[in-house]
C-alpha positions as a Markdown table, in Angstrom:
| # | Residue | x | y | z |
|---|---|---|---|---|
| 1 | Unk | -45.7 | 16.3 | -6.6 |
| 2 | Unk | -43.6 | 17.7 | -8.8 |
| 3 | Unk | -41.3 | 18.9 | -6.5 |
| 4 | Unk | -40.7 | 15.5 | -4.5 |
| 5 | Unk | -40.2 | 13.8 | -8.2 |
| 6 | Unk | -37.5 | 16.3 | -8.5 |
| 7 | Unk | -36.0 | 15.6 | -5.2 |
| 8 | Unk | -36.2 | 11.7 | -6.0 |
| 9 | Unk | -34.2 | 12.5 | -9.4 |
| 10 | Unk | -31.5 | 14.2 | -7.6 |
| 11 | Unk | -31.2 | 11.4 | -4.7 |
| 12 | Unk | -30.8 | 8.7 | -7.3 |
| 13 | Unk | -28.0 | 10.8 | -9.2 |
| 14 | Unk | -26.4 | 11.5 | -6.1 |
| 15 | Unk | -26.2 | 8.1 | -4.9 |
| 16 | Unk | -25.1 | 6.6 | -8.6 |
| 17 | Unk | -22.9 | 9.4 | -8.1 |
| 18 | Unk | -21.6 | 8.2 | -4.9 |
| 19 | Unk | -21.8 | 4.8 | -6.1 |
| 20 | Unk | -19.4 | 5.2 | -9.2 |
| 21 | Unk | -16.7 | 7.5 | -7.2 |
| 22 | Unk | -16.1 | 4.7 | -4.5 |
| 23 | Unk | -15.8 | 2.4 | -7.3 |
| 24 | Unk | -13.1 | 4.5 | -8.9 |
| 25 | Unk | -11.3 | 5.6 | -5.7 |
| 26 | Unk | -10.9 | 1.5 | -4.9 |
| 27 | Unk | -10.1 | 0.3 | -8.2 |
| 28 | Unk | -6.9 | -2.1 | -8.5 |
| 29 | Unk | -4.3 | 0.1 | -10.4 |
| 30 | Unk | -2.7 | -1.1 | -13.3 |
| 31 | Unk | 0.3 | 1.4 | -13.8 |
| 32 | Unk | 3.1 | 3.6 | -11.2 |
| 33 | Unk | 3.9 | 6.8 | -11.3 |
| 34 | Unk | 7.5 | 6.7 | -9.9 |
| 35 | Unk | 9.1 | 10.4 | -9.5 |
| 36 | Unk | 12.3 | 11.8 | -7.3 |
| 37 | Unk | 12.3 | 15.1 | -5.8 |
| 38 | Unk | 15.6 | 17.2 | -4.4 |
| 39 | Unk | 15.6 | 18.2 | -1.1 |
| 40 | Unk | 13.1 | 20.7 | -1.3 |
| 41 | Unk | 10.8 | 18.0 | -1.7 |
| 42 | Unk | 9.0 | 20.3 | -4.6 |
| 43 | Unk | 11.8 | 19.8 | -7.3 |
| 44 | Unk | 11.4 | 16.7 | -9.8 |
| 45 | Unk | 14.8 | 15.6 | -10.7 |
| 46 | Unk | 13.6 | 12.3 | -12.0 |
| 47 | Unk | 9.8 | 10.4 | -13.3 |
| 48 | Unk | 9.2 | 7.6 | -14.6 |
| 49 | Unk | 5.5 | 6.1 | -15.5 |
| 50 | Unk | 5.7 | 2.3 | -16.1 |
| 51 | Unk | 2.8 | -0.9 | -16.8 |
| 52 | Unk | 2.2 | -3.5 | -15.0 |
| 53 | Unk | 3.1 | -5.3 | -18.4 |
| 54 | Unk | 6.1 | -3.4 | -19.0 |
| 55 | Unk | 7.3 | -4.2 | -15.5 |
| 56 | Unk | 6.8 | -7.8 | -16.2 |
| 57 | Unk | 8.7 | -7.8 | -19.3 |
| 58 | Unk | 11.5 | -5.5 | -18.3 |
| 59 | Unk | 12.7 | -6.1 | -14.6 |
| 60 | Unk | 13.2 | -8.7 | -12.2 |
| 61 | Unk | 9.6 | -10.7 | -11.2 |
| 62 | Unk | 9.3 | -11.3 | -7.5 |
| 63 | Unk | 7.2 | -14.2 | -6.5 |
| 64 | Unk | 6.7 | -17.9 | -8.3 |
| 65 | Unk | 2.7 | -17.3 | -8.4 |
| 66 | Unk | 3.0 | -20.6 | -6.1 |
| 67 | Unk | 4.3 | -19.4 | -2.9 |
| 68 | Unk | 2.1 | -17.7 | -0.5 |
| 69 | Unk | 3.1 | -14.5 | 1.6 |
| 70 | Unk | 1.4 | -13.9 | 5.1 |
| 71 | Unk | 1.7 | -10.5 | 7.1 |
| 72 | Unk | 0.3 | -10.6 | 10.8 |
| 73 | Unk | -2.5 | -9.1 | 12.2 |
| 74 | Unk | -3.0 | -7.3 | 15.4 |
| 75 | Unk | -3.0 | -9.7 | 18.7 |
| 76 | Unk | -5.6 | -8.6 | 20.8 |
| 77 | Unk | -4.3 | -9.5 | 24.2 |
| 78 | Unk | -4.5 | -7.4 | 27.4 |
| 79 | Unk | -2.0 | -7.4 | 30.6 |
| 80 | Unk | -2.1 | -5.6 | 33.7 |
| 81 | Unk | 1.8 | -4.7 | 33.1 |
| 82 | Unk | 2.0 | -2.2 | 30.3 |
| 83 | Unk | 5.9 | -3.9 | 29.5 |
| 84 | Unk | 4.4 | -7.4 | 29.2 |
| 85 | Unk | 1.3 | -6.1 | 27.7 |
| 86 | Unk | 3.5 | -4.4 | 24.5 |
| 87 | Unk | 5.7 | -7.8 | 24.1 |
| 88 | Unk | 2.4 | -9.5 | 23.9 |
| 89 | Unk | 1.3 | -7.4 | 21.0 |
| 90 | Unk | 4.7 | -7.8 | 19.1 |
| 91 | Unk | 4.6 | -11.4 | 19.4 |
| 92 | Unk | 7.8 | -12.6 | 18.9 |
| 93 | Unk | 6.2 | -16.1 | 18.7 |
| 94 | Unk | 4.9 | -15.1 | 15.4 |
| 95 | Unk | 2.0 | -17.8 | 16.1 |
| 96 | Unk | -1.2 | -15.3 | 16.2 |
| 97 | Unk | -3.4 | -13.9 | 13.6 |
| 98 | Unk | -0.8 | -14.9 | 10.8 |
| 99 | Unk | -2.5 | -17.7 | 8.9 |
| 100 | Unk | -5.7 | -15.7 | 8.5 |
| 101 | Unk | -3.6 | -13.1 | 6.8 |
| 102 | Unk | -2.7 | -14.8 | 3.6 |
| 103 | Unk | -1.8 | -12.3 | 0.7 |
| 104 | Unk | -2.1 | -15.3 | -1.3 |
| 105 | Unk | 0.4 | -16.2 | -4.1 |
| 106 | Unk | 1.6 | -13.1 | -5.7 |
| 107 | Unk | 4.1 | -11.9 | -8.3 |
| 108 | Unk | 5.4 | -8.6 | -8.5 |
| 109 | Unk | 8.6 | -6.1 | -9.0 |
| 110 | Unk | 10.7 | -4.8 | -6.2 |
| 111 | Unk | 9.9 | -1.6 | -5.0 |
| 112 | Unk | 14.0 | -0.5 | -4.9 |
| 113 | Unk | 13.8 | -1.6 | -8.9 |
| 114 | Unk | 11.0 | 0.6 | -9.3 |
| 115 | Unk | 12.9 | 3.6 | -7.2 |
| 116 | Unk | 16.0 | 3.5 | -9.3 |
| 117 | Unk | 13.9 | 3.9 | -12.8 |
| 118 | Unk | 13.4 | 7.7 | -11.2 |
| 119 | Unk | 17.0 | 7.7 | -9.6 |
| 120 | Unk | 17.0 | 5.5 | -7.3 |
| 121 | Unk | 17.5 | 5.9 | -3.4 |
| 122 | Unk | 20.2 | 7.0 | -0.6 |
| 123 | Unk | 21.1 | 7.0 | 2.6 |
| 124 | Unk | 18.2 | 9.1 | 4.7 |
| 125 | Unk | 16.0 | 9.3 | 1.9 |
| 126 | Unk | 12.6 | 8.6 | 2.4 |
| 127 | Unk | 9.9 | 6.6 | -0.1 |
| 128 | Unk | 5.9 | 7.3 | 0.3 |
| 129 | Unk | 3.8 | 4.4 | -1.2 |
| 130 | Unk | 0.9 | 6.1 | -2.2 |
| 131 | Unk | -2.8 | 4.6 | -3.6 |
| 132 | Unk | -5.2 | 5.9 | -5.9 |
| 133 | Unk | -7.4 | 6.7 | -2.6 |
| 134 | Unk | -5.0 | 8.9 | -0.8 |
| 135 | Unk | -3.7 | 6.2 | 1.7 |
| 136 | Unk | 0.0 | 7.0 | 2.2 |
| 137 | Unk | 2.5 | 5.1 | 4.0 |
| 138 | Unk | 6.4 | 5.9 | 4.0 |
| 139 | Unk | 9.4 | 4.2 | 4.7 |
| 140 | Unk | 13.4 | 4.4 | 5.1 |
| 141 | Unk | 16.0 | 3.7 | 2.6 |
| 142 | Unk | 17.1 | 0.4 | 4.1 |
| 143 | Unk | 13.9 | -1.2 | 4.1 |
| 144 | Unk | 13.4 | -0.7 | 0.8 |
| 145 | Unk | 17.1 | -1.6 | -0.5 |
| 146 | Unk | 18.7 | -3.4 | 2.6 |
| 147 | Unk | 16.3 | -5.5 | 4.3 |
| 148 | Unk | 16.7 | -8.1 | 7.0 |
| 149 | Unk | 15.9 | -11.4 | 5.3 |
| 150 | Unk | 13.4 | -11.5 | 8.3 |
| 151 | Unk | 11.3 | -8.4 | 6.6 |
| 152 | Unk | 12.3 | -9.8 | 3.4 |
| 153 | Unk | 12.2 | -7.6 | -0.1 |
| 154 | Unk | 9.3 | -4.9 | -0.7 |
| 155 | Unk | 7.2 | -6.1 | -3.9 |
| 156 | Unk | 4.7 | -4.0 | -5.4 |
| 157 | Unk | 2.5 | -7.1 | -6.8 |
| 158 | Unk | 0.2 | -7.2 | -9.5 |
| 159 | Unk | -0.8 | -10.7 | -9.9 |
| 160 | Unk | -2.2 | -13.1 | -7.7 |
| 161 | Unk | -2.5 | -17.0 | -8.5 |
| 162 | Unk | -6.4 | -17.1 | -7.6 |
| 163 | Unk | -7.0 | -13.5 | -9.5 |
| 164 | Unk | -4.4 | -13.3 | -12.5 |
| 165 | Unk | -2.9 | -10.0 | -13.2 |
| 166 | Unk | -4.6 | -6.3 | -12.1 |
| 167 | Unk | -7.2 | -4.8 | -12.8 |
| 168 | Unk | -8.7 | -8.5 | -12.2 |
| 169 | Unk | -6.6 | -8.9 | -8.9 |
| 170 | Unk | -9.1 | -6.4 | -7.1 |
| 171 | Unk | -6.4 | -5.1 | -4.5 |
| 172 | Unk | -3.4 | -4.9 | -6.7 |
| 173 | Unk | -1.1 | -3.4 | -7.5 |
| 174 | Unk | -0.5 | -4.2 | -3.7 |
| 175 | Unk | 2.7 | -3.5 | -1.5 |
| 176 | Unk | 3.6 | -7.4 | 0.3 |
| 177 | Unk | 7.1 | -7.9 | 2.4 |
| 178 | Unk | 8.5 | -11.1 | 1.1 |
| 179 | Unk | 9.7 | -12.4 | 4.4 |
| 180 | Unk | 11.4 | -15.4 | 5.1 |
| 181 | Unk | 10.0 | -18.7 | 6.6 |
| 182 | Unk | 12.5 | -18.6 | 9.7 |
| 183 | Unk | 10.5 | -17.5 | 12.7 |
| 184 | Unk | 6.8 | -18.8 | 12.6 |
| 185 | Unk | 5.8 | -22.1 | 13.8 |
| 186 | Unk | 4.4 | -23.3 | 10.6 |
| 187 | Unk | 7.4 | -22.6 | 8.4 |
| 188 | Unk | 5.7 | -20.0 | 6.1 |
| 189 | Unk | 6.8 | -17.0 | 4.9 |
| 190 | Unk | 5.3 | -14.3 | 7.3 |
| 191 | Unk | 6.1 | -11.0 | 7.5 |
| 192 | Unk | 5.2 | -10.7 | 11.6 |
| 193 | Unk | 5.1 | -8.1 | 14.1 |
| 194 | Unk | 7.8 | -8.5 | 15.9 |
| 195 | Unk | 9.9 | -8.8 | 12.2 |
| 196 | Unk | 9.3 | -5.4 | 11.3 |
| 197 | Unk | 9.8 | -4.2 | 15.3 |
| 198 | Unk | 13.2 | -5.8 | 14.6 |
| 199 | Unk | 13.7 | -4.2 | 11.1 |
| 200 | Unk | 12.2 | -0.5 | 11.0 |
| 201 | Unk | 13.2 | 2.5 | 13.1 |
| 202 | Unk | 10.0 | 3.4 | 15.8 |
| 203 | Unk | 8.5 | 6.3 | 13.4 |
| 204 | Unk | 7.9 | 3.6 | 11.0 |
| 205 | Unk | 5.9 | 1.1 | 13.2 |
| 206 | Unk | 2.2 | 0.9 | 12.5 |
| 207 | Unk | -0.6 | 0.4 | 14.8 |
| 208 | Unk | -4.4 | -0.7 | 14.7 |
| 209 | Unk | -6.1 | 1.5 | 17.1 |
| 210 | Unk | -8.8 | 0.5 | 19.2 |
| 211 | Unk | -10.0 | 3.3 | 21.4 |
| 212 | Unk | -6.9 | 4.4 | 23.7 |
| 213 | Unk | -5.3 | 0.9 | 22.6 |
| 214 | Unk | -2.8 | 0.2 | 20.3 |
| 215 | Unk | -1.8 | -2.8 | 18.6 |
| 216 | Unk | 1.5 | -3.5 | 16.1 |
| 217 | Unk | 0.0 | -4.7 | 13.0 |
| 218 | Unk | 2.1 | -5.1 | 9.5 |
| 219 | Unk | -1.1 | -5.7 | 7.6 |
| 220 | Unk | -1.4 | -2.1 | 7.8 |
| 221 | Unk | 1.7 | -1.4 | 5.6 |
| 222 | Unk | 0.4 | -3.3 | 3.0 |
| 223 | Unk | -0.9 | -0.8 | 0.7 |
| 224 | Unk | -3.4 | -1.1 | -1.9 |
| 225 | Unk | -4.4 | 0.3 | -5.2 |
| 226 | Unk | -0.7 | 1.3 | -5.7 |
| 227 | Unk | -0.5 | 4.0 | -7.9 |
| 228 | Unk | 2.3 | 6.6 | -7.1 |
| 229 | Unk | 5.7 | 6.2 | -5.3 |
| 230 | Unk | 7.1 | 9.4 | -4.4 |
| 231 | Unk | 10.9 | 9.5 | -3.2 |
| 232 | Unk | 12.4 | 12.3 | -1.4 |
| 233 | Unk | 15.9 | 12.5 | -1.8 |
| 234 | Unk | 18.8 | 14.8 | 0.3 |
| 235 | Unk | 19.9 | 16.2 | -2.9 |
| 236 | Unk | 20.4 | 19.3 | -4.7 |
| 237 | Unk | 19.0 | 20.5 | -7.7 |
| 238 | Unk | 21.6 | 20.1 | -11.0 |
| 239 | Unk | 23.7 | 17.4 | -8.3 |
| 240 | Unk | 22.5 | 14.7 | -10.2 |
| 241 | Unk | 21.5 | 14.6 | -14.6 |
| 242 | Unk | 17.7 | 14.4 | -14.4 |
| 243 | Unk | 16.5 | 11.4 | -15.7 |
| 244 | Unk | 13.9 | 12.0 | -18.6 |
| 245 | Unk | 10.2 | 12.4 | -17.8 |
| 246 | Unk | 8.1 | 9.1 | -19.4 |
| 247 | Unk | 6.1 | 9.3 | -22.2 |
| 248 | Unk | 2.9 | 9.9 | -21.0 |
| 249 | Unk | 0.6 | 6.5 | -20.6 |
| 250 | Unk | -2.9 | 7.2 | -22.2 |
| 251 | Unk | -5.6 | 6.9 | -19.6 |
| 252 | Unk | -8.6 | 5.2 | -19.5 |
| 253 | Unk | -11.7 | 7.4 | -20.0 |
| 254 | Unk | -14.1 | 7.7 | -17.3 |
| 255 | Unk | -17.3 | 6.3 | -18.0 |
| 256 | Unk | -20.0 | 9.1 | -19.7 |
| 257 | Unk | -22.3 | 10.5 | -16.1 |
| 258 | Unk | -19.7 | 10.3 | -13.9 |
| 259 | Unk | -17.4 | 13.5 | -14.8 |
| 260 | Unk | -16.1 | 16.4 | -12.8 |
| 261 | Unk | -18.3 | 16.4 | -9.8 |
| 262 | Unk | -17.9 | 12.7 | -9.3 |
| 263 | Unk | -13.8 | 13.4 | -9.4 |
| 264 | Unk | -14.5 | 16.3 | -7.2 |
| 265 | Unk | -16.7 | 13.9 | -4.7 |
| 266 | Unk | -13.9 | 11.6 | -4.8 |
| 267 | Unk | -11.2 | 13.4 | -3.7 |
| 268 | Unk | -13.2 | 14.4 | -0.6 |
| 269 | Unk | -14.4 | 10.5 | 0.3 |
| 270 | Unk | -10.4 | 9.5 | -0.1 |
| 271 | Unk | -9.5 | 11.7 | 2.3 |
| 272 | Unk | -12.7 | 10.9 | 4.8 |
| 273 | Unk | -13.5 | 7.2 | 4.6 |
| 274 | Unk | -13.9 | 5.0 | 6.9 |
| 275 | Unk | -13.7 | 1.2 | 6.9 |
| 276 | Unk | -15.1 | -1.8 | 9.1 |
| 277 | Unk | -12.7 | -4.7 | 9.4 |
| 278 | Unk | -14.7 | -7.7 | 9.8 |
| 279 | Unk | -11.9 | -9.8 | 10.6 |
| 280 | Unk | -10.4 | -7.5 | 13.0 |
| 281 | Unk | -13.4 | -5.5 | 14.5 |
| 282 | Unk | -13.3 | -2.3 | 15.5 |
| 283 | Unk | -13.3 | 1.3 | 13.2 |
| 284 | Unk | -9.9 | 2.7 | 11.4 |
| 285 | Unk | -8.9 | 6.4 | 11.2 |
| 286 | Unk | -7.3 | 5.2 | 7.7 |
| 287 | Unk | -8.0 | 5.2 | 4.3 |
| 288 | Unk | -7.8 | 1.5 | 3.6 |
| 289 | Unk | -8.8 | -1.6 | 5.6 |
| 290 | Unk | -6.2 | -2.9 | 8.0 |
| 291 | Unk | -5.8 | -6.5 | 6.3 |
Protein backbone atom coordinates (compact mmCIF):
# COMPACT_ATOMS: atom_id res chain seq x y z
CA UNK A 1 0.00 0.00 0.00
CA UNK A 2 2.62 2.00 0.80
CA UNK A 3 4.42 1.53 -2.09
CA UNK A 4 1.49 2.45 -4.74
CA UNK A 5 0.88 5.74 -2.37
CA UNK A 6 4.31 6.48 -3.17
CA UNK A 7 4.05 5.90 -6.81
CA UNK A 8 0.71 8.12 -6.84
CA UNK A 9 2.83 10.98 -5.07
CA UNK A 10 5.42 10.88 -7.73
CA UNK A 11 2.78 10.77 -10.74
CA UNK A 12 1.04 13.84 -9.37
CA UNK A 13 4.42 15.77 -9.05
CA UNK A 14 5.41 14.64 -12.29
CA UNK A 15 2.37 15.77 -14.01
CA UNK A 16 2.27 19.34 -12.00
CA UNK A 17 5.69 19.16 -13.14
CA UNK A 18 4.80 18.70 -16.66
CA UNK A 19 1.95 20.94 -16.22
CA UNK A 20 3.98 24.07 -15.04
CA UNK A 21 6.93 23.65 -17.68
CA UNK A 22 4.51 23.80 -20.70
CA UNK A 23 3.11 26.72 -19.17
CA UNK A 24 6.46 28.41 -18.95
CA UNK A 25 7.85 27.23 -22.32
CA UNK A 26 4.36 29.00 -23.99
CA UNK A 27 4.25 32.02 -22.06
CA UNK A 28 3.86 35.46 -24.03
CA UNK A 29 7.23 37.18 -23.62
CA UNK A 30 7.45 40.47 -22.43
CA UNK A 31 11.13 41.59 -23.21
CA UNK A 32 14.04 40.82 -26.46
CA UNK A 33 17.24 39.84 -26.31
CA UNK A 34 18.75 41.49 -29.43
CA UNK A 35 22.54 40.49 -29.99
CA UNK A 36 25.07 40.61 -33.25
CA UNK A 37 27.66 38.14 -33.85
CA UNK A 38 30.91 38.47 -36.47
CA UNK A 39 31.19 36.10 -38.92
CA UNK A 40 32.21 33.39 -36.86
CA UNK A 41 28.80 33.40 -35.72
CA UNK A 42 30.30 32.83 -32.01
CA UNK A 43 31.65 36.47 -31.50
CA UNK A 44 29.18 39.17 -29.88
CA UNK A 45 30.04 42.49 -31.28
CA UNK A 46 26.87 44.01 -30.19
CA UNK A 47 23.56 43.16 -27.37
CA UNK A 48 21.00 44.86 -26.52
CA UNK A 49 18.00 43.70 -23.94
CA UNK A 50 14.96 45.97 -24.27
CA UNK A 51 10.83 46.03 -22.69
CA UNK A 52 8.10 45.86 -24.30
CA UNK A 53 7.54 49.26 -22.46
CA UNK A 54 10.69 50.69 -23.33
CA UNK A 55 10.10 49.81 -26.93
CA UNK A 56 6.91 51.66 -26.75
CA UNK A 57 8.31 54.71 -25.38
CA UNK A 58 11.48 54.86 -27.31
CA UNK A 59 11.04 53.79 -31.04
CA UNK A 60 8.66 53.93 -33.79
CA UNK A 61 5.03 52.01 -32.95
CA UNK A 62 3.85 49.93 -35.84
CA UNK A 63 0.17 49.40 -35.96
CA UNK A 64 -3.03 51.84 -34.95
CA UNK A 65 -4.49 49.00 -32.51
CA UNK A 66 -7.48 49.45 -35.08
CA UNK A 67 -6.28 47.90 -38.22
CA UNK A 68 -6.24 44.26 -38.57
CA UNK A 69 -3.38 42.11 -40.21
CA UNK A 70 -4.14 38.69 -41.91
CA UNK A 71 -1.41 36.09 -43.03
CA UNK A 72 -2.75 33.04 -45.28
CA UNK A 73 -3.09 29.66 -44.45
CA UNK A 74 -2.26 26.61 -46.37
CA UNK A 75 -4.80 25.85 -49.49
CA UNK A 76 -5.47 22.42 -49.55
CA UNK A 77 -6.09 21.77 -53.15
CA UNK A 78 -4.82 18.70 -55.14
CA UNK A 79 -4.13 18.47 -59.20
CA UNK A 80 -3.08 15.80 -61.22
CA UNK A 81 -0.25 18.19 -62.82
CA UNK A 82 2.37 18.83 -60.26
CA UNK A 83 2.99 22.60 -62.09
CA UNK A 84 -0.72 23.57 -61.70
CA UNK A 85 -0.84 21.75 -58.47
CA UNK A 86 2.09 24.21 -56.84
CA UNK A 87 0.41 27.52 -58.45
CA UNK A 88 -2.73 26.30 -56.68
CA UNK A 89 -1.03 26.27 -53.38
CA UNK A 90 0.58 29.78 -53.88
CA UNK A 91 -2.59 31.29 -54.67
CA UNK A 92 -1.91 34.23 -56.35
CA UNK A 93 -5.65 34.98 -55.94
CA UNK A 94 -4.99 35.53 -52.37
CA UNK A 95 -8.86 34.57 -51.87
CA UNK A 96 -8.33 31.24 -49.62
CA UNK A 97 -7.81 30.61 -46.04
CA UNK A 98 -6.98 34.39 -45.39
CA UNK A 99 -9.87 35.76 -43.48
CA UNK A 100 -9.72 32.95 -40.96
CA UNK A 101 -6.18 34.05 -40.29
CA UNK A 102 -6.80 37.29 -38.51
CA UNK A 103 -3.76 38.35 -36.30
CA UNK A 104 -6.11 40.75 -35.06
CA UNK A 105 -5.28 44.41 -34.45
CA UNK A 106 -1.80 44.70 -33.21
CA UNK A 107 0.90 47.28 -32.37
CA UNK A 108 4.31 46.63 -32.28
CA UNK A 109 8.19 47.78 -33.25
CA UNK A 110 9.91 46.93 -36.42
CA UNK A 111 12.08 44.21 -36.36
CA UNK A 112 14.97 46.29 -38.49
CA UNK A 113 14.57 49.02 -35.44
CA UNK A 114 15.17 46.31 -33.12
CA UNK A 115 18.38 44.97 -35.26
CA UNK A 116 20.14 48.25 -35.34
CA UNK A 117 19.93 48.66 -31.30
CA UNK A 118 22.67 45.58 -31.59
CA UNK A 119 24.27 47.05 -34.86
CA UNK A 120 21.98 46.78 -37.11
CA UNK A 121 22.04 44.61 -40.50
CA UNK A 122 23.88 44.30 -44.02
CA UNK A 123 23.86 42.96 -47.10
CA UNK A 124 23.86 38.89 -46.74
CA UNK A 125 23.39 38.93 -43.27
CA UNK A 126 20.99 36.78 -41.82
CA UNK A 127 18.38 37.46 -38.66
CA UNK A 128 16.85 34.21 -36.56
CA UNK A 129 13.58 35.10 -34.76
CA UNK A 130 13.78 32.95 -31.94
CA UNK A 131 10.84 32.01 -29.04
CA UNK A 132 11.08 31.19 -25.58
CA UNK A 133 10.21 27.43 -26.84
CA UNK A 134 13.02 26.93 -29.19
CA UNK A 135 11.03 27.61 -32.48
CA UNK A 136 13.48 29.41 -34.79
CA UNK A 137 12.82 30.90 -38.01
CA UNK A 138 15.42 33.00 -40.12
CA UNK A 139 15.32 35.41 -42.69
CA UNK A 140 17.46 37.69 -45.25
CA UNK A 141 18.46 41.25 -44.85
CA UNK A 142 15.98 42.65 -47.35
CA UNK A 143 12.99 41.33 -45.81
CA UNK A 144 13.77 42.69 -42.80
CA UNK A 145 14.95 46.25 -44.01
CA UNK A 146 13.76 46.42 -47.72
CA UNK A 147 10.56 44.89 -48.18
CA UNK A 148 8.07 44.79 -51.02
CA UNK A 149 5.10 46.87 -49.86
CA UNK A 150 3.33 43.51 -50.85
CA UNK A 151 5.27 41.64 -47.74
CA UNK A 152 5.03 44.84 -45.96
CA UNK A 153 7.33 45.74 -42.67
CA UNK A 154 8.30 42.86 -40.06
CA UNK A 155 6.68 44.00 -36.51
CA UNK A 156 7.45 42.13 -33.51
CA UNK A 157 3.93 42.99 -31.70
CA UNK A 158 3.18 43.14 -28.25
CA UNK A 159 -0.30 44.46 -28.05
CA UNK A 160 -3.38 43.32 -29.48
CA UNK A 161 -6.78 45.51 -29.37
CA UNK A 162 -8.89 42.46 -27.88
CA UNK A 163 -5.90 41.41 -25.41
CA UNK A 164 -3.92 44.78 -24.39
CA UNK A 165 -0.27 44.60 -24.08
CA UNK A 166 1.91 41.07 -23.30
CA UNK A 167 1.99 39.01 -20.97
CA UNK A 168 -2.04 39.47 -21.34
CA UNK A 169 -1.78 39.15 -25.28
CA UNK A 170 -1.16 35.28 -24.81
CA UNK A 171 0.87 34.85 -28.11
CA UNK A 172 2.89 38.04 -28.08
CA UNK A 173 5.42 39.35 -28.40
CA UNK A 174 4.48 37.93 -31.95
CA UNK A 175 6.35 38.34 -35.42
CA UNK A 176 3.21 39.80 -38.05
CA UNK A 177 4.14 41.08 -41.85
CA UNK A 178 2.36 44.30 -42.21
CA UNK A 179 1.33 43.82 -45.84
CA UNK A 180 -0.43 45.98 -47.88
CA UNK A 181 -4.20 45.77 -48.92
CA UNK A 182 -3.39 45.59 -52.82
CA UNK A 183 -3.83 41.97 -53.84
CA UNK A 184 -6.75 40.23 -51.94
CA UNK A 185 -10.25 40.44 -52.94
CA UNK A 186 -11.52 41.92 -49.84
CA UNK A 187 -9.11 44.83 -49.66
CA UNK A 188 -7.39 43.87 -46.32
CA UNK A 189 -4.16 43.83 -45.45
CA UNK A 190 -2.85 40.15 -45.98
CA UNK A 191 0.35 38.99 -45.95
CA UNK A 192 -0.52 35.87 -48.71
CA UNK A 193 1.32 33.05 -50.13
CA UNK A 194 2.01 34.01 -53.17
CA UNK A 195 3.34 37.66 -51.46
CA UNK A 196 6.15 36.18 -49.77
CA UNK A 197 6.76 33.58 -52.96
CA UNK A 198 7.18 37.02 -54.71
CA UNK A 199 9.37 38.56 -51.82
CA UNK A 200 11.77 35.87 -50.16
CA UNK A 201 14.58 33.87 -51.93
CA UNK A 202 13.27 29.76 -52.08
CA UNK A 203 15.43 28.75 -48.78
CA UNK A 204 13.18 31.07 -46.99
CA UNK A 205 9.67 29.69 -48.07
CA UNK A 206 7.78 27.82 -45.47
CA UNK A 207 5.66 24.85 -45.84
CA UNK A 208 2.78 22.95 -43.83
CA UNK A 209 3.48 19.36 -44.29
CA UNK A 210 1.03 16.90 -44.65
CA UNK A 211 2.48 13.46 -45.20
CA UNK A 212 4.58 13.64 -48.64
CA UNK A 213 2.53 17.01 -49.27
CA UNK A 214 3.57 20.27 -49.06
CA UNK A 215 1.70 23.40 -48.82
CA UNK A 216 3.09 27.34 -48.76
CA UNK A 217 1.83 28.77 -45.73
CA UNK A 218 3.03 32.34 -44.21
CA UNK A 219 1.21 31.64 -40.92
CA UNK A 220 4.09 29.58 -40.24
CA UNK A 221 6.64 32.61 -40.09
CA UNK A 222 4.72 34.18 -37.65
CA UNK A 223 6.56 33.37 -34.56
CA UNK A 224 5.36 33.41 -31.13
CA UNK A 225 6.66 33.98 -27.66
CA UNK A 226 9.40 36.26 -29.19
CA UNK A 227 12.11 36.36 -27.03
CA UNK A 228 15.65 36.43 -28.75
CA UNK A 229 16.73 37.83 -32.17
CA UNK A 230 20.00 36.71 -33.11
CA UNK A 231 21.83 38.49 -36.20
CA UNK A 232 24.70 37.05 -37.98
CA UNK A 233 26.60 39.49 -39.65
CA UNK A 234 29.72 39.07 -42.54
CA UNK A 235 31.92 41.00 -40.30
CA UNK A 236 35.15 40.84 -38.55
CA UNK A 237 35.90 41.09 -35.09
CA UNK A 238 37.32 44.91 -34.06
CA UNK A 239 35.60 46.01 -37.88
CA UNK A 240 33.07 47.65 -36.17
CA UNK A 241 33.09 49.51 -32.14
CA UNK A 242 31.02 47.08 -30.20
CA UNK A 243 28.11 48.50 -29.00
CA UNK A 244 27.71 48.17 -25.16
CA UNK A 245 26.04 45.10 -23.57
CA UNK A 246 22.50 46.25 -21.71
CA UNK A 247 22.07 46.43 -18.26
CA UNK A 248 20.81 43.35 -17.38
CA UNK A 249 16.71 43.22 -16.93
CA UNK A 250 15.80 41.53 -13.58
CA UNK A 251 13.80 38.39 -14.25
CA UNK A 252 10.89 37.19 -12.94
CA UNK A 253 11.26 34.33 -10.31
CA UNK A 254 9.95 31.07 -11.04
CA UNK A 255 7.22 30.07 -8.92
CA UNK A 256 8.58 27.89 -5.54
CA UNK A 257 8.04 23.69 -6.85
CA UNK A 258 8.85 24.22 -10.17
CA UNK A 259 12.83 24.68 -10.06
CA UNK A 260 15.68 22.98 -11.84
CA UNK A 261 14.18 19.83 -13.03
CA UNK A 262 11.12 21.58 -14.41
CA UNK A 263 13.78 23.94 -16.43
CA UNK A 264 15.57 20.80 -17.32
CA UNK A 265 12.09 19.05 -18.47
CA UNK A 266 11.50 22.17 -20.45
CA UNK A 267 14.25 22.34 -22.52
CA UNK A 268 13.65 18.78 -23.71
CA UNK A 269 9.60 19.29 -24.46
CA UNK A 270 10.75 22.68 -26.55
CA UNK A 271 12.76 20.79 -28.61
CA UNK A 272 10.09 17.66 -29.00
CA UNK A 273 6.56 19.01 -29.06
CA UNK A 274 4.18 18.52 -31.06
CA UNK A 275 0.98 20.43 -31.84
CA UNK A 276 -2.58 19.66 -33.44
CA UNK A 277 -3.98 22.47 -35.61
CA UNK A 278 -7.56 22.37 -35.40
CA UNK A 279 -8.09 24.77 -38.03
CA UNK A 280 -5.72 23.29 -40.33
CA UNK A 281 -5.77 19.48 -39.40
CA UNK A 282 -3.04 17.38 -39.73
CA UNK A 283 0.31 17.02 -37.16
CA UNK A 284 3.46 19.62 -37.44
CA UNK A 285 7.21 18.58 -37.07
CA UNK A 286 7.41 22.23 -35.42
CA UNK A 287 7.57 23.78 -32.25
CA UNK A 288 4.70 26.07 -32.58
CA UNK A 289 1.24 25.78 -34.21
CA UNK A 290 1.07 26.72 -37.79
CA UNK A 291 -1.60 29.66 -37.39
Amino acid sequence: MRDHFKTALLFVAFCYLMDSTCMIASAATTEVHIVKYTADNTTMIGEKTVTYQWMEANLPVMGDGATHYYHQGPVFVDDADPVREEHLRWNAAEDTNVQEKDMGAVKGTALKELCDLAGGMAPGDTVKVKASDGFVKTFAYENVYTPAARQGPMVVTWYHADEGYVPKYRTGMRLIFFADNSTNPWGIHAFGNNDWHESAAPEYWYYYRQGEENYPTTTGLSVQYISDVLIFSHETAGEKTPTPRATPIQKTPLSPGIGIAALSVMCVIAGMRRHYDEKDAGYLDISQKDR
